[in-house]
C-alpha positions in Angstrom: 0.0 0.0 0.0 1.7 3.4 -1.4 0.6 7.2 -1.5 -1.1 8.1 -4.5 1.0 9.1 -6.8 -1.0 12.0 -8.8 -1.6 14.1 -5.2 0.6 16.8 -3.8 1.2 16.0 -1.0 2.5 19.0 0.3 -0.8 20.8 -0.7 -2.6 18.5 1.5 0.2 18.6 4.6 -0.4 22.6 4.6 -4.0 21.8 4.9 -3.9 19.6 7.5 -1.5 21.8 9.8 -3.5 24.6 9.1 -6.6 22.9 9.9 -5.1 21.4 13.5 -4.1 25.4 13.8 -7.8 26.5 13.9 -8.7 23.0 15.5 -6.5 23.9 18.7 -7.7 27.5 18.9 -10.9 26.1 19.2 -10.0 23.8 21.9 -8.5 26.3 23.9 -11.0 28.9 23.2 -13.9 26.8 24.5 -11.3 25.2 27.6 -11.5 28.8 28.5 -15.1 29.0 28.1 -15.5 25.9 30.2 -13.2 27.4 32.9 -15.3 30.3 33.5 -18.6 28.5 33.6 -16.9 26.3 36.3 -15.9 29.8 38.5 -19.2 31.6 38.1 -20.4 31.8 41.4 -23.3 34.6 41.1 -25.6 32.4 40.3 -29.2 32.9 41.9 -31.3 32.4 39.5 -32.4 28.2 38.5 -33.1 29.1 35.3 -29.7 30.9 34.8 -27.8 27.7 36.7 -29.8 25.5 33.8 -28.2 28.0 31.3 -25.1 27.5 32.2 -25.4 23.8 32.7 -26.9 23.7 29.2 -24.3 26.1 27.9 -20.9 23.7 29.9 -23.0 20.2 28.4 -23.0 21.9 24.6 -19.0 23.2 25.3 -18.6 19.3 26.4 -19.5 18.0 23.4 -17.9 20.7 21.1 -14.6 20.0 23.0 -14.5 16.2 22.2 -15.5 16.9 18.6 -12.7 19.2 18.2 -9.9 16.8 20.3 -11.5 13.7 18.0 -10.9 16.1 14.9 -7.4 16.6 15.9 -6.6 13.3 16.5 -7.6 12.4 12.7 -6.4 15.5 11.3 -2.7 13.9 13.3 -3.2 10.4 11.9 -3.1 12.2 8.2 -0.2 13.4 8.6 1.4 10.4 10.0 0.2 8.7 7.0 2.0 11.6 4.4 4.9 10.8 6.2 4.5 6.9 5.6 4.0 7.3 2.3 -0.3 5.5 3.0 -1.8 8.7 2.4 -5.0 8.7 0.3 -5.1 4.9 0.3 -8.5 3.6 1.8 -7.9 1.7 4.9 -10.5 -0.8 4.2 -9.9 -1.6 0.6 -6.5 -0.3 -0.2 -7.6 1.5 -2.8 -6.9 5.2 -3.7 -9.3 7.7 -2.4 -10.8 9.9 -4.6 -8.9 13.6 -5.2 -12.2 14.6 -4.8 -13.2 13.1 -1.3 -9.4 13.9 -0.1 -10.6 17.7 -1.3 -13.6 17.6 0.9 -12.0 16.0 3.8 -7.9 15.9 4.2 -8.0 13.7 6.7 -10.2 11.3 5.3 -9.5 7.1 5.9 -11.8 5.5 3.5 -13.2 5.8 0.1 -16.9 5.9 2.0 -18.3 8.3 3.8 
């Protein structure tokens, strides 16, 4: 199993690092988000403690999106440097230009 041969693959590595760029400042952004939920102590309101407990449940989920994103977008670049890049995982065949376009860090022909 070999990289395609008709991509570029540094096109697709300067993706990928700019993509784990805006994946991380979204990480931190909401981490800091998260924070202060945790610190407000003003609260005396239920409604506004379900707000926030709404608002630190939607961060939660955002947050392990993003770190799940990062992981992939990480695994894509491992695979540029093994030379497996835009080969499907399951079938070993070359994923389309097309998909790779749509999604860099992509594993499989399917979706």
């Amino acid at each position: 199993m070999s990289a395609q041969k008709d991509l570029n693959l540094g096109d697709f590595e300067k993706i990928l690092k700019a993509e784990k760029k805006r994946v991380e400042k979204n990480i931190e952004a909401i981490k800091t988000e998260v924070e202060t939920i945790a610190f407000e102590d003003e609260i005396d309101d239920v409604v506004d403690m379900a707000e926030l407990q709404i608002d630190n449940m939607t961060d939660q989920t955002l947050l392990h999106k993003l770190e799940a994103e990062s992981v992939e977008i990480d695994a894509a670049l491992e695979r540029i440097k093994s030379g497996s890049y835009g080969i499907c995982q399951k079938s070993g065949k070359q994923i389309p230009l097309e998909r790779l376009k749509a999604n860099p860090y992509a594993r499989t022909i399917n979706i």
